[in-house]
N, C-alpha and C positions, 0 to 999 in steps of 0.2 A: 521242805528240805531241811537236813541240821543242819545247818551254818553255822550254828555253834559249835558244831565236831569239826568240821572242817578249817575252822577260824586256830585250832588248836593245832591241824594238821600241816597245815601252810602258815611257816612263821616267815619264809626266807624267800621274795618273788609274789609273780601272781597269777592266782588260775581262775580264770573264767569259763563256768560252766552255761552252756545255751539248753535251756529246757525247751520239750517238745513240744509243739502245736503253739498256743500264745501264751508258755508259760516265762518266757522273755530269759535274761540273764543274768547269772548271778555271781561277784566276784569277788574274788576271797583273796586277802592278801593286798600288796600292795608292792612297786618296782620292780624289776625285772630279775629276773628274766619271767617272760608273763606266756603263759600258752593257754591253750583254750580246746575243748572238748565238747562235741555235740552228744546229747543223749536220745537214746532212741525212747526211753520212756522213764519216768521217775522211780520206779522199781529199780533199777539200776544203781541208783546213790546205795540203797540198803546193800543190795548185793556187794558192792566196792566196800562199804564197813565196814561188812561182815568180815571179811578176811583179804585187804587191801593186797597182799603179797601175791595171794594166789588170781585170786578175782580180776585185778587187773589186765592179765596177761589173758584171760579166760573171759571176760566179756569185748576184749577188742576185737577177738578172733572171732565170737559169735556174732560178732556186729552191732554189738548194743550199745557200743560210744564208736566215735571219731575222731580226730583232732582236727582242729581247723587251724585258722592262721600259726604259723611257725610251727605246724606238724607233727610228727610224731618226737620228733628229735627234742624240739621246746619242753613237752608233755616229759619227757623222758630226764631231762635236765633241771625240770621244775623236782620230779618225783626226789630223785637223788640228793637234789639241795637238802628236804627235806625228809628222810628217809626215816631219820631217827626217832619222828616225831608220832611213827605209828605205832598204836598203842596194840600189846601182844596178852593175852589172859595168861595170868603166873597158870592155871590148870591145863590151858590147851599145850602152855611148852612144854608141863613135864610130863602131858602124852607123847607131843613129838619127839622129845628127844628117847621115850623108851620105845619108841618102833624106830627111829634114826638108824640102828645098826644092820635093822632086818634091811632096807631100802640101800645100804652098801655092800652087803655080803653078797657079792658077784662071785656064786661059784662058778663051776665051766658054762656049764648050761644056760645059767644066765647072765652069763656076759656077753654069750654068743645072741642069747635075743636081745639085750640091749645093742649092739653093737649090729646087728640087722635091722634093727628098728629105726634107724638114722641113716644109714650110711648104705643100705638096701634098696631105696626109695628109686632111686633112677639116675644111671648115673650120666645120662644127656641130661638133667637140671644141674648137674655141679659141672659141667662141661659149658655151662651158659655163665655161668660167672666165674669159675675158679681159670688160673694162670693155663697155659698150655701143656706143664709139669702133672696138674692137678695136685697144687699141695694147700690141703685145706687145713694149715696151722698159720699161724703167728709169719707175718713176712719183715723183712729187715730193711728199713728204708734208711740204709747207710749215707744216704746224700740227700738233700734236697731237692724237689722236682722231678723222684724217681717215679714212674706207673707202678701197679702192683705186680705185672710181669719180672719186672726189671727187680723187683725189692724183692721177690722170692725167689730170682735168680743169687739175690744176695746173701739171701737164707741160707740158701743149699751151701754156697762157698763158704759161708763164716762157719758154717756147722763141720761141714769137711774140714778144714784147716784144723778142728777144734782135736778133729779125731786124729791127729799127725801119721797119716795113711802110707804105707809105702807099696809100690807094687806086689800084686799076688798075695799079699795079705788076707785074712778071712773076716768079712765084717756081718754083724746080725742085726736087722733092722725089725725092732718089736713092733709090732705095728703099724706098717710099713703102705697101708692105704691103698692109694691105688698105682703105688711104684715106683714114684718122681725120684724120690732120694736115693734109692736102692742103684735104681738106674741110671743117674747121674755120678755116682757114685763110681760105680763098674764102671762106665765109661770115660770118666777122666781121671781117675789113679789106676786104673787097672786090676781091680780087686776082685776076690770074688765076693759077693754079697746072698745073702739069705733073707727073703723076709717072708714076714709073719703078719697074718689077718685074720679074722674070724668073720667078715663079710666075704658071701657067695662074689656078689656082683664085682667087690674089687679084687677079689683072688683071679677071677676069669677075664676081668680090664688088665689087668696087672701082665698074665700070663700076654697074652696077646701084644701087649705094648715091647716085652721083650723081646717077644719071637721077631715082629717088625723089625725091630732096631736090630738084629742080628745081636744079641747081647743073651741069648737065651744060655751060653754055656759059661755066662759068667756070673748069670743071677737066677738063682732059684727062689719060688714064690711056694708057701706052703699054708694050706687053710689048719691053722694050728693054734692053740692056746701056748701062751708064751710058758705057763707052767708046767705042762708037756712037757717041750722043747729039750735038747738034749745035744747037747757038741760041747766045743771050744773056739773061743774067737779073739781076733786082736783087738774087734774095736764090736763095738756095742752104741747103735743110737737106736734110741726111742722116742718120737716127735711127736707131740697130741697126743697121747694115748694113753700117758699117767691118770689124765683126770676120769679117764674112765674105770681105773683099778680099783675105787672103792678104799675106805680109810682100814676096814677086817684087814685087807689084801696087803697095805704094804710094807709089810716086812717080809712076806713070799716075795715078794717084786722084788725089792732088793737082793735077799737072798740069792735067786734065783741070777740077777745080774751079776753076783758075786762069783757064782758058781761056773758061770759060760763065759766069762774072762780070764784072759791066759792071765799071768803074773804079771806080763810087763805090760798089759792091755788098757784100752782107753775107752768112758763110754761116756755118753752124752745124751744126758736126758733133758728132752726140753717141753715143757709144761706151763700150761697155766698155774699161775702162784696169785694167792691174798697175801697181800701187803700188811696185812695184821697178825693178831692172832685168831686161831679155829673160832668157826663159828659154832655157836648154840644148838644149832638147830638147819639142818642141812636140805630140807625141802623149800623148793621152788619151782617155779614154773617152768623154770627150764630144764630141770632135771626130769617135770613130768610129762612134760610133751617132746622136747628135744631132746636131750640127753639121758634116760634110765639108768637109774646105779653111778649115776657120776658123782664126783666131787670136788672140788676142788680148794688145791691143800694150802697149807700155811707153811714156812719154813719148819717150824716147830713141828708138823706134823711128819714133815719127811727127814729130818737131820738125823731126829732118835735110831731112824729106822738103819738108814745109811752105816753109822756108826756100829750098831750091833751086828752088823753084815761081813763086819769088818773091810769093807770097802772105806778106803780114803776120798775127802773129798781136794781136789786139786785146785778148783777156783766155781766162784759162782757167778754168773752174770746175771744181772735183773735187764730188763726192757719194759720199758714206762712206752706209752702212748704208741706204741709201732701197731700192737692190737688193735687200736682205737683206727687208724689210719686203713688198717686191713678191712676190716669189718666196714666202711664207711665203701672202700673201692667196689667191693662185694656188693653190697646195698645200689652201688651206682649198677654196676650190672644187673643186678637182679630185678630192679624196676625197668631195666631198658627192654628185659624180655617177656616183665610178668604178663601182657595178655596172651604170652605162649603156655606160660605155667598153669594162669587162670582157668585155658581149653582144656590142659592133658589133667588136672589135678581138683580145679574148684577155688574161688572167689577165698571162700572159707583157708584154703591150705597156703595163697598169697599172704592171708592177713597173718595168718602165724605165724610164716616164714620173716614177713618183713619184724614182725615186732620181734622175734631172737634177735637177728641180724641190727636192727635199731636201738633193741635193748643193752647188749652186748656191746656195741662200739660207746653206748653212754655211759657202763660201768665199769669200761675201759676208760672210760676221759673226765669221768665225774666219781666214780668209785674208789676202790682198794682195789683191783685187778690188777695186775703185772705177769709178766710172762718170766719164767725160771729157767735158766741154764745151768743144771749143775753135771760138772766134771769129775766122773771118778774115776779112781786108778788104784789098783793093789800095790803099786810102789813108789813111791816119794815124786822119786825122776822120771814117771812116763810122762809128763808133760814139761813144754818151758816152763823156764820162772820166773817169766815176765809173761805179758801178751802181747808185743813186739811182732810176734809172727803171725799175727793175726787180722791185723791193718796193712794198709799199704797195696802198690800193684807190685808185689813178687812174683818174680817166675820162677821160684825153688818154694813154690805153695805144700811144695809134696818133701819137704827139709825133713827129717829125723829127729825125731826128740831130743835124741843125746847132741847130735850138733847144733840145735837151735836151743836147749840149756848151756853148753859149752858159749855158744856165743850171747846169751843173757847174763 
């Protein structure tokens, strides 16, 4: 085995590898945080060398490591301490990054198969862990001691507050999932709502959910590319669905949101954001099994865009660790059902899921991830100028912009 590549790779903590049959243990590193990993056979080490980034995520799910004591989660916490240490060939980056553009240019066509390729799959396995809403974004765990039902009940309200809604007003929900928002929406400001998906199975969950609810004459569901689309609206939200636009795409995104807001209108994107600057090099393992065409963006890569849109920006909110919290409650359900997933799907499609879902909550709490809120407006004073109205148990949740600026 190198242990001398590895001795290079692991400066920070300690990983203990267990070799197969009586090749015993070997431990690299030193204090903790310390995890450890079984190998199904010493082929294995080379493959992981070869291209740690990708390999990783690609031999847990074929089965050819495991973690042992302190889990996936240690394994995952050791990786990230050290991240930086893995070494990249100056040739293989400046292939990746001259195919990088091809793998974001999400025209119609293929946004609509990325966007089926994830969110297609069945929607009784996101009914086994996601909220009662089904909202598979970022949740707001505005208090301590909340469940994750209760923190994306808190979502939906701090997000609506954000959009200063008044009755009968026309709101457009870009990728709108399988409804939650749209529908909650409609039914506690009394709006009418529109939204947009380009998954079969949440356009037909979606419809359904409204007809139930008797809300069907106040929300319409449309299987539509948002650059289609074609109206005018007061308020404009988009939840999760940025990072699927691809970095080609977002100055149509914007544009496009510039276009289908009235003047005095309000819209609210909310996004996974890097806490840095863009990265290099845009492939990962999660982009090639979980998410196709995704990316996920940098302030820098969205302000430019915003700016030449001529949309204003009103205020921006970051959220640190709410991600990390969501993904961890997920994870708890998700293993309390897996040997249901394991019968309808395969051993094989568990171990994927859990290592997104595990990976995800660690580059949430050990990474640069952070979730984005930003607020635009084509005019100065569509929003307060404080966010005063935004906390608190108010019962004028539904205030007017010009009276809650007058009273800022």
């Amino acid at each position: 085995m190198k242990k001398h590549v590895l001795d290079r790779l692991i400066t920070r903590g300690t990983l203990v590898i267990h070799c197969p049959g009586d090749g015993g243990r070997q431990t690299i590193g030193d204090g903790q945080p310390e995890a450890h990993i079984h190998l199904r056979n010493r082929r294995v080490i080379a493959r992981l060398l070869a291209d740690p980034e990708m390999a990783f995520g690609e031999a847990y799910t074929d089965g050819d490591w495991w973690p042992g004591e302190g889990g996936l989660q240690a394994v995952f916490q050791l990786y990230f301490l050290n991240v930086d240490n893995v070494p990249r060939s100056r040739g293989f980056e400046l292939v990746r990054r001259a195919f990088r553009g091809l793998t974001e240019l999400n025209g119609k066509l293929r946004s609509a198969r990325n966007v089926q390729h994830h969110y297609d799959l069945d929607n009784a396995l996101f009914q086994e862990f996601l909220d009662p809403e089904m909202q598979y974004s970022c949740a707001y765990f505005e208090h301590s001691g909340m469940d994750i039902d209760q923190a994306q009940q808190a979502k939906l309200r701090h997000i609506a507050r954000k959009l200063c809604l008044q009755p009968g007003q026309k709101v457009l929900d870009i990728g709108c999932g399988w409804g939650g928002m749209a529908l909650y929406l409609a039914r506690e400001y009394d709006v009418e709502v529109t939204g947009l998906t380009l998954s079969n199975d949440q356009y037909a969950f979606a419809r359904k959910r409204a007809e139930a609810r008797g809300l069907q004459r106040r929300v319409r569901f449309l299987k539509e590319d948002y650059r289609e689309h074609r109206g005018a609206y007061d308020a404009i939200v988009s939840v999760g669905m940025f990072e699927h636009v691809g970095r080609p795409q977002f100055q149509t995104y914007f544009d496009q949101v510039a276009r289908l807001l009235k003047p005095g209108g309000r819209s609210l994107i909310h996004t996974i954001g890097r806490n840095g600057p863009p990265p290099s090099d845009s492939r990962t393992w999660i982009q090639k099994y979980i998410f196709p065409g995704g990316y996920v963006p940098s302030l820098s890569d969205m302000t430019p865009c915003v700016e030449r849109s001529g949309l204003d920006v009103a205020d921006i909110e970051i959220w640190r660790m709410h991600y990390a919290l969501t993904l961890a409650a997920w994870n708890q359900r998700f293993q309390a059902s897996r040997r249901v997933f394991a019968e309808r799907l395969g051993e094989r499609f568990c171990r994927m899921w859990e290592f997104y879902l595990l990976g995800c909550e660690a580059i949430f709490r050990y990474g640069d991830l952070v979730v984005f809120q930003l607020q635009l407006s084509h005019e100065i004073d569509a929003v307060p100028v404080t966010r005063a109205y935004l906390y608190g148990d108010q019962d004028d949740h539904r205030s007017s912009p010009e009276s809650l600026s007058e009273a800022g």
